[in-house]
Residue frames relative to the residue before (quaternion, step in Angstrom):
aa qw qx qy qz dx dy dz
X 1.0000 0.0000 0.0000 0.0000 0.00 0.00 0.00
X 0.4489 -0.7437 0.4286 0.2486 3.47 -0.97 0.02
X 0.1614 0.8206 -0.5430 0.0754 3.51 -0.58 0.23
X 0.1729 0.7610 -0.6060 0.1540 4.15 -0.29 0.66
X 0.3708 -0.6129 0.6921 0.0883 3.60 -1.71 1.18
X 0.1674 0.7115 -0.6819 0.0289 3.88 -1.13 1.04
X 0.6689 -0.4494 0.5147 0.2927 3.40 -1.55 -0.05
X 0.1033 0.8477 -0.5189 -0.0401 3.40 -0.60 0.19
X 0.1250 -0.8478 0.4390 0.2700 4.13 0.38 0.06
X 0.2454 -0.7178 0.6495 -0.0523 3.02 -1.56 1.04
X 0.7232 -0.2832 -0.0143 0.6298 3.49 0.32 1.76
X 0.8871 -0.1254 0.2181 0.3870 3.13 0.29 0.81
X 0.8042 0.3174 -0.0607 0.4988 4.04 1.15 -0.59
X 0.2547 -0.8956 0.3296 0.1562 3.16 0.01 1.35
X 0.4990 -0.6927 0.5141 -0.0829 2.93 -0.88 1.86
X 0.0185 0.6957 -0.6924 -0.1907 4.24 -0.46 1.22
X 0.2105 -0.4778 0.8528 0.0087 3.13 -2.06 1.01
X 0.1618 -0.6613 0.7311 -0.0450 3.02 -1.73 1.31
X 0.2637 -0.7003 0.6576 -0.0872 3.39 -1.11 1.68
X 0.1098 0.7607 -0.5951 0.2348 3.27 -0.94 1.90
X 0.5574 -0.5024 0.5481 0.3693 3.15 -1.35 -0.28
X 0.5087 -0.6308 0.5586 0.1771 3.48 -1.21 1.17
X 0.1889 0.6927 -0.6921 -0.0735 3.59 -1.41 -0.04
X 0.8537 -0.1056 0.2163 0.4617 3.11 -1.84 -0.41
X 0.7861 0.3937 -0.2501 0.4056 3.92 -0.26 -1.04
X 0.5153 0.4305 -0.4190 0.6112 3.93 1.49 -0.09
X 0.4622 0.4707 -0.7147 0.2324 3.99 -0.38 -0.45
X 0.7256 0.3742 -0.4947 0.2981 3.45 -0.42 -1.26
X 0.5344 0.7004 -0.3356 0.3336 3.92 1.06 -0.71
X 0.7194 0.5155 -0.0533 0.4624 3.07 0.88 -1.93
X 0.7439 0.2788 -0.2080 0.5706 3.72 0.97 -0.03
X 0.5316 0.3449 -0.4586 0.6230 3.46 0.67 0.33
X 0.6325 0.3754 -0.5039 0.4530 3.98 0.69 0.27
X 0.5644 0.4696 -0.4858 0.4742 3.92 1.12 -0.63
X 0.5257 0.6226 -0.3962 0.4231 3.86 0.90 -0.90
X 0.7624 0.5249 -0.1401 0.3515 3.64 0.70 -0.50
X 0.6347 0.4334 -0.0698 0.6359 2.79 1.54 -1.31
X 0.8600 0.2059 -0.0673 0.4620 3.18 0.39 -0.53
X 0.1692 0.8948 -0.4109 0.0429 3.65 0.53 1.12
X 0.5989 -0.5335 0.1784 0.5700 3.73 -0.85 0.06
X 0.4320 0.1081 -0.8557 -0.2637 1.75 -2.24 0.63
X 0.4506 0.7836 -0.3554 0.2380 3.49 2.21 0.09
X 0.6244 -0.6978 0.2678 0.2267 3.72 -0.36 0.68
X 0.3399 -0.8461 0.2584 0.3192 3.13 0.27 1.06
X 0.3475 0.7731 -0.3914 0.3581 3.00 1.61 -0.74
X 0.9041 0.2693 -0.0926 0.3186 3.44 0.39 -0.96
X 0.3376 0.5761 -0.6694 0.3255 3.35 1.19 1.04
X 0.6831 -0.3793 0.4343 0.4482 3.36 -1.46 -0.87
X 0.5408 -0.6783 0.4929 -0.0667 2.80 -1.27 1.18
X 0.4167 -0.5748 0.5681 0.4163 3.96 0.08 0.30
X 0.6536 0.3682 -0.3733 0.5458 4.15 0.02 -0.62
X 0.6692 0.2982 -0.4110 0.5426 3.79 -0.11 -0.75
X 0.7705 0.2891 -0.3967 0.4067 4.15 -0.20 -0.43
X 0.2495 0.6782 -0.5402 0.4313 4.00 1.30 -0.03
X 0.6495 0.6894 -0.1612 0.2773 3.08 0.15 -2.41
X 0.6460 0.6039 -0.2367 0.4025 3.19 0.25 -2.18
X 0.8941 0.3769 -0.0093 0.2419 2.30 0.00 -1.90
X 0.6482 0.5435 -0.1878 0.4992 3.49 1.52 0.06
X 0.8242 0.3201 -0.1591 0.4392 3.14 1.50 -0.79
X 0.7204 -0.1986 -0.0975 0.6573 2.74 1.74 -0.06
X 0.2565 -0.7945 0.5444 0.0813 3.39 -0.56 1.99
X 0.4201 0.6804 -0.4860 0.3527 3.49 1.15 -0.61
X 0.8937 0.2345 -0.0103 0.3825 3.71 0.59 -1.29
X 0.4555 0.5830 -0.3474 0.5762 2.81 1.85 1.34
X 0.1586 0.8452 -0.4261 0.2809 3.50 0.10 2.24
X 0.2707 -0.7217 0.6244 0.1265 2.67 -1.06 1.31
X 0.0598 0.7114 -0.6492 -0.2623 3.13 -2.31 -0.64
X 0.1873 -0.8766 0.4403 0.0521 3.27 -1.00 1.20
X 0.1221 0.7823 -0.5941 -0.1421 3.91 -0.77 -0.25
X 0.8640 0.1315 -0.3441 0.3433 2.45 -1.83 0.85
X 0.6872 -0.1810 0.2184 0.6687 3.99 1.14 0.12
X 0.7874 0.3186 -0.2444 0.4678 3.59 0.19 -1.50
X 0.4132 -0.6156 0.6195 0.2579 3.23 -2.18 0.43
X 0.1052 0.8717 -0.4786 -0.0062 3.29 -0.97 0.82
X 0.7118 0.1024 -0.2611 0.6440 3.20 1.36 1.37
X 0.0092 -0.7905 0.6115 0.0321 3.38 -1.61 0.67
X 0.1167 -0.8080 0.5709 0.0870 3.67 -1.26 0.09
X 0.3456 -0.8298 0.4340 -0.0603 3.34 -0.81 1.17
X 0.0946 0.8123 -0.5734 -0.0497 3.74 -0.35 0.83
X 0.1518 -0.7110 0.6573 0.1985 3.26 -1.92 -0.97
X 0.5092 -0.6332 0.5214 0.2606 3.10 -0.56 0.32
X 0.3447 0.7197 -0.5865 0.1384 3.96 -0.90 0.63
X 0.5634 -0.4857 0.5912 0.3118 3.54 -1.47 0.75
X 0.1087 -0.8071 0.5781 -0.0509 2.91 -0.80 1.34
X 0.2933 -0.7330 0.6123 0.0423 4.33 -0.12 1.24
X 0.0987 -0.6777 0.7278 0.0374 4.11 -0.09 1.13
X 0.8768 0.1275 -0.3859 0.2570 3.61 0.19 0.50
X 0.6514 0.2829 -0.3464 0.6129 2.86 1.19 1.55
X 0.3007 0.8110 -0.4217 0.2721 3.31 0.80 1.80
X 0.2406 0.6556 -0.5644 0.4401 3.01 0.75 1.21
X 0.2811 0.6566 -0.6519 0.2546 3.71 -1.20 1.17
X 0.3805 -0.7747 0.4079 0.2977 3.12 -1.33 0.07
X 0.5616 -0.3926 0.2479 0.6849 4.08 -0.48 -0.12
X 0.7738 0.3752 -0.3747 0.3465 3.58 0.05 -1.51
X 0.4363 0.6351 -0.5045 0.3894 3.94 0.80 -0.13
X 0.7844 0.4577 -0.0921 0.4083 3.28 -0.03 -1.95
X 0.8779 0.1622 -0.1354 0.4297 3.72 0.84 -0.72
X 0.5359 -0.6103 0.4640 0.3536 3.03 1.53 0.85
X 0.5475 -0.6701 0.3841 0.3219 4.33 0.86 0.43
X 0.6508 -0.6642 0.0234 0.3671 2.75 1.32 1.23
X 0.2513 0.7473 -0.4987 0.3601 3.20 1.96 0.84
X 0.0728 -0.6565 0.7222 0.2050 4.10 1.18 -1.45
X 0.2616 0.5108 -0.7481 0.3331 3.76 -0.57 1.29
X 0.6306 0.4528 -0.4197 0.4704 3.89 1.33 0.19
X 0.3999 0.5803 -0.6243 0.3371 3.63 0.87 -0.09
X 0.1988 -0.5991 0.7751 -0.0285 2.98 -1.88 1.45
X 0.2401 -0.8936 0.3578 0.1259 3.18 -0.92 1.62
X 0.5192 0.5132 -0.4309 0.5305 3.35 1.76 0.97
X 0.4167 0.7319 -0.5001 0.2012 3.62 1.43 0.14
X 0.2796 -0.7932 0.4634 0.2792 3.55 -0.56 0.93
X 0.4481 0.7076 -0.3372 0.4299 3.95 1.55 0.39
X 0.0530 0.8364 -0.5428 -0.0553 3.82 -0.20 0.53
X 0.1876 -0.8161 0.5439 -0.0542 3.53 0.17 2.19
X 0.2034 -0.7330 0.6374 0.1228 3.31 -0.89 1.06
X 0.4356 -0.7388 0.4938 0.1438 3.52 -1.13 1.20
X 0.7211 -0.0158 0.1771 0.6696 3.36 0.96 -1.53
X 0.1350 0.6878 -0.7046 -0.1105 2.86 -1.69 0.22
X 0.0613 -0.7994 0.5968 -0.0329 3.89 -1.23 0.51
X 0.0273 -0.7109 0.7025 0.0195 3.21 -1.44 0.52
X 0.5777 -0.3861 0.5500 0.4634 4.00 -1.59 1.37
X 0.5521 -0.6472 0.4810 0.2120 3.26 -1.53 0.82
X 0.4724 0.5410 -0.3393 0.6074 3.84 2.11 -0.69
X 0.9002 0.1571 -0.3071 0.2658 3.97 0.06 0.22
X 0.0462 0.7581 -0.6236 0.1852 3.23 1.91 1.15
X 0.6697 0.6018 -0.2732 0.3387 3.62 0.07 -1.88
X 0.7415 0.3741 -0.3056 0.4657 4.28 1.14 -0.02
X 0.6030 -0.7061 0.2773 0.2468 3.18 1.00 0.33
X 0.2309 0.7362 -0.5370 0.3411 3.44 1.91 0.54
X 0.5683 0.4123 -0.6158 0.3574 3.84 -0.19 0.02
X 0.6863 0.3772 -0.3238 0.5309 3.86 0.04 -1.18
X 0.5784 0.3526 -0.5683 0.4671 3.78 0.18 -0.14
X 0.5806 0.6571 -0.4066 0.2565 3.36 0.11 -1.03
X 0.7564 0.4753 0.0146 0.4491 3.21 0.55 -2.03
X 0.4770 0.5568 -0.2027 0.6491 3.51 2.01 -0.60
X 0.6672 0.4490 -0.3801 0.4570 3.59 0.94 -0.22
X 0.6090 0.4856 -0.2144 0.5894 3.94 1.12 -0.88
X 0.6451 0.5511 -0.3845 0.3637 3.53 0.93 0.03
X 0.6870 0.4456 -0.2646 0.5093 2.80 1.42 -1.43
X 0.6253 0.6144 -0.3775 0.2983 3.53 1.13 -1.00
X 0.4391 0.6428 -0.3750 0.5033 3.88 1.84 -0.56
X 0.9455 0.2126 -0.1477 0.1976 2.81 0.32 -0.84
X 0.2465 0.6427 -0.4409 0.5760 3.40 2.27 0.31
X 0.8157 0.4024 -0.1743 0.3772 3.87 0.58 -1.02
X 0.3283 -0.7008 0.5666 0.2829 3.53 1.51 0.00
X 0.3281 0.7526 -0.4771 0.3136 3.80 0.41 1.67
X 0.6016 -0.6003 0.3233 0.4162 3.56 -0.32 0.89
X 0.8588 -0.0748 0.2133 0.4598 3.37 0.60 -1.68
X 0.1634 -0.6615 0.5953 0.4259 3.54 -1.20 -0.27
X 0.0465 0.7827 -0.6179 0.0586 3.96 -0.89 0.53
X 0.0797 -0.7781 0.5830 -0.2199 3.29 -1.22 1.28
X 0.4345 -0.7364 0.4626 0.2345 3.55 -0.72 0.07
X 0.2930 -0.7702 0.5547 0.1152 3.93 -0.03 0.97
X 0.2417 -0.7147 0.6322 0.1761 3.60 -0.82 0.66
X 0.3353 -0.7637 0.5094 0.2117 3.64 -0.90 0.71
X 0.1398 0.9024 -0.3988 -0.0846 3.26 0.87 0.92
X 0.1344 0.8321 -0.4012 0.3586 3.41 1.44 0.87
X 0.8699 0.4653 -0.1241 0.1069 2.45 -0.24 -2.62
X 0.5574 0.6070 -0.4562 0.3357 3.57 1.01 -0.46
X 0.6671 0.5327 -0.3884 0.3469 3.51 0.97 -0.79
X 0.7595 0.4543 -0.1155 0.4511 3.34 1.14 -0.55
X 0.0261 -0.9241 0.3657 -0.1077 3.42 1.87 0.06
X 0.8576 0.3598 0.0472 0.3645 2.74 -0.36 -2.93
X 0.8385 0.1438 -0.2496 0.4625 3.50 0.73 0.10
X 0.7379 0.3158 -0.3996 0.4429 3.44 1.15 0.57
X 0.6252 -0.4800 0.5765 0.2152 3.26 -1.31 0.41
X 0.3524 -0.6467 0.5429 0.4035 4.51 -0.32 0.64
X 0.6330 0.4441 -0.4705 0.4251 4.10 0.45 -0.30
X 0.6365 0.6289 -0.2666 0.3583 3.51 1.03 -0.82
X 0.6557 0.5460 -0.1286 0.5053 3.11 1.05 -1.48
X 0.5950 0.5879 -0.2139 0.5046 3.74 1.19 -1.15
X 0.6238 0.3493 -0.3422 0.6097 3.68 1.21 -1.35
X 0.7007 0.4455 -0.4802 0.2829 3.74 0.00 -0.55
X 0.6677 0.5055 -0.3998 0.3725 3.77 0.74 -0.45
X 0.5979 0.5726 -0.3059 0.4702 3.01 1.28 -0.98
X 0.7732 0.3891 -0.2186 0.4505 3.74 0.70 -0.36
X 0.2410 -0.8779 0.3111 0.2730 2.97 2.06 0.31
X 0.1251 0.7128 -0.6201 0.3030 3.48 0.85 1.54
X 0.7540 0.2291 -0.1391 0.5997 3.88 0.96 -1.51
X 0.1112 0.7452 -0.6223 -0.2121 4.03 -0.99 -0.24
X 0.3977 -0.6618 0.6335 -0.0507 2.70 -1.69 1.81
X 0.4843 -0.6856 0.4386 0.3209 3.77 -0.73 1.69
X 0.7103 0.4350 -0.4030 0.3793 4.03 0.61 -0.29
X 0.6107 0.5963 -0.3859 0.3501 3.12 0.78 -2.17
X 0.7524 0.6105 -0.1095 0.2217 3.07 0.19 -2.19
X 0.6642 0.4537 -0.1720 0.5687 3.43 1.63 -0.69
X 0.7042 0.3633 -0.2991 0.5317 3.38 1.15 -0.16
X 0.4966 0.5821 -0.4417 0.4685 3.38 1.05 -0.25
X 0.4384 0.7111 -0.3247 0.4436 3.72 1.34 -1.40
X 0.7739 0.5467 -0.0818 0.3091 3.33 0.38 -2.07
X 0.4158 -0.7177 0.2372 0.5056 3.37 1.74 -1.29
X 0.3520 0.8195 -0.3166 0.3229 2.62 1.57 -0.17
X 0.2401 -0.8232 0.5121 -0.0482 3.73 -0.65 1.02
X 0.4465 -0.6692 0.4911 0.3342 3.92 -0.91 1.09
X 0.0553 -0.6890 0.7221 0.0286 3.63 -1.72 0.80
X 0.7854 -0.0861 -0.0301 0.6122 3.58 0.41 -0.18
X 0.4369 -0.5809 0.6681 0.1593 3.30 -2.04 0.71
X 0.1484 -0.8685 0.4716 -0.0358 4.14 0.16 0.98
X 0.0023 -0.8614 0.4932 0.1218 3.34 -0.09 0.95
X 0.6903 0.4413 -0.1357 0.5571 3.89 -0.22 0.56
X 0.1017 0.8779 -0.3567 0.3030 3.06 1.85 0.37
X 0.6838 -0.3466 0.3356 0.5474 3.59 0.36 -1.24
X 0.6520 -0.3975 0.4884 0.4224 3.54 -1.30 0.75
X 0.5232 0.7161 -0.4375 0.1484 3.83 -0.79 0.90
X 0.4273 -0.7934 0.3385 0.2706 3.76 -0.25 1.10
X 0.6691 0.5349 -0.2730 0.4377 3.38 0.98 -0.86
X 0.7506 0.4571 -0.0645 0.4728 3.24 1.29 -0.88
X 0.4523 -0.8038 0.3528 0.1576 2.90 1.64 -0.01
X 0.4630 -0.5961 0.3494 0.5551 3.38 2.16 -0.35
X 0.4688 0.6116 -0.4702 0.4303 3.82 0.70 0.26
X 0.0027 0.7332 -0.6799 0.0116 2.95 -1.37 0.74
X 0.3249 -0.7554 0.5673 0.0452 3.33 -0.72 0.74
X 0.1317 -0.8717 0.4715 0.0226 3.52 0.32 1.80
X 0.0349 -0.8034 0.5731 -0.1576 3.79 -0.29 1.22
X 0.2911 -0.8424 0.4517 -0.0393 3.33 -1.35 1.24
X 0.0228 0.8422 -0.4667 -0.2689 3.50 -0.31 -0.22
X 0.5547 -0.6533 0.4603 0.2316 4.10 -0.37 1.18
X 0.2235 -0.8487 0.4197 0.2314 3.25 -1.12 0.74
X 0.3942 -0.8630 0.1076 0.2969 3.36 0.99 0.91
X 0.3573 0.7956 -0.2018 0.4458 2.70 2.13 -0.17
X 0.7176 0.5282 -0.0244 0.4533 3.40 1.12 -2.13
X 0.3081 -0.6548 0.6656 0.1826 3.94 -0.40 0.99
């Protein structure tokens, strides 16, 4: 299993955050972080659920992470394994993650698809996403896995709609003419664009695009 203690700084003062696996006795944790992240007008309906983290946590615990300081949890990130066809990579979230239950994780899949990831909105500013996403890296690569890959919401693109095109908009971030609060953070991460996805997932900002991006294991010929 995994489990690792780093620094992190908060204005300036360095701050240890411990990065673990999640289980049973975090749920009540792990959803008072989707509660956070995700307030009205966002449906509650759709944080996690104690059954969807059950799941997780059964089919694949490897890719079931938390991170916590000082006692409390205030972020987490979620994978699955899945065979992944780079020339046929078009899907949607609820396809690929089973709706975030992962009853599709395939435990010879040599792909590590991240479903979700989140952080309390008070410790955006410490850099627990990229740790986060720094955790599925290392786990690629403890496992001898091709990649990490995941879908990016464009939560940009609506502003920017009427005069771009989603390939257009995608070349502008990437050329860091426009910056988009996901793309731009995962690009940060290392993470690189493989497919433009239309129908991606139920989303206004995005317009339903997703913006399917990978990170290589450097290890893997």
């Amino acid at each position: 299993m995994y489990s690792k203690s780093q620094y992190v700084f908060q204005e300036g003062k360095p701050v240890l955050a411990i990065v673990r696996n999640y289980g049973v006795d975090d749920f009540d944790g792990l959803i008072e972080i989707q509660r956070e992240s995700f307030p009205p007008p966002f449906p509650s309906e759709l944080w996690w659920n104690r059954e969807q983290l059950l799941s997780h946590v059964k089919h694949y615990p490897k890719g079931a992470i938390c991170v916590e300081i000082d006692g409390e949890l205030v972020g987490s990130i979620t994978g699955l394994l899945v065979d992944f066809d780079s020339e046929n990579p078009l899907h949607t979230w609820e396809e690929v993650t089973d709706s975030g239950y992962i009853r599709t994780h395939r435990p010879e899949g040599k792909t590590l698809y991240i479903v979700d990831v989140s952080v309390k909105p008070a410790f955006r500013k410490l850099d627990l996403g990229k740790l986060l996403i720094q955790s599925m890296y290392e786990r690629v690569v403890e496992d001898r896995l091709d990649r990490v890959l995941g879908g990016g919401r464009m939560s940009g693109y609506h502003l920017h709609a009427d005069e771009l095109s989603p390939e257009s908009y995608v070349e502008a971030v990437v050329a860091g003419e426009l910056r988009d609060p996901v793309i731009s953070f995962l690009l940060r991460c290392g993470r690189t664009p493989v497919a433009l996805v239309p129908n991606y997932l139920e989303d206004e900002e995005s317009l339903n695009y997703g913006l399917l991006m990978e990170w290589r294991n450097p290890f893997i010929d």
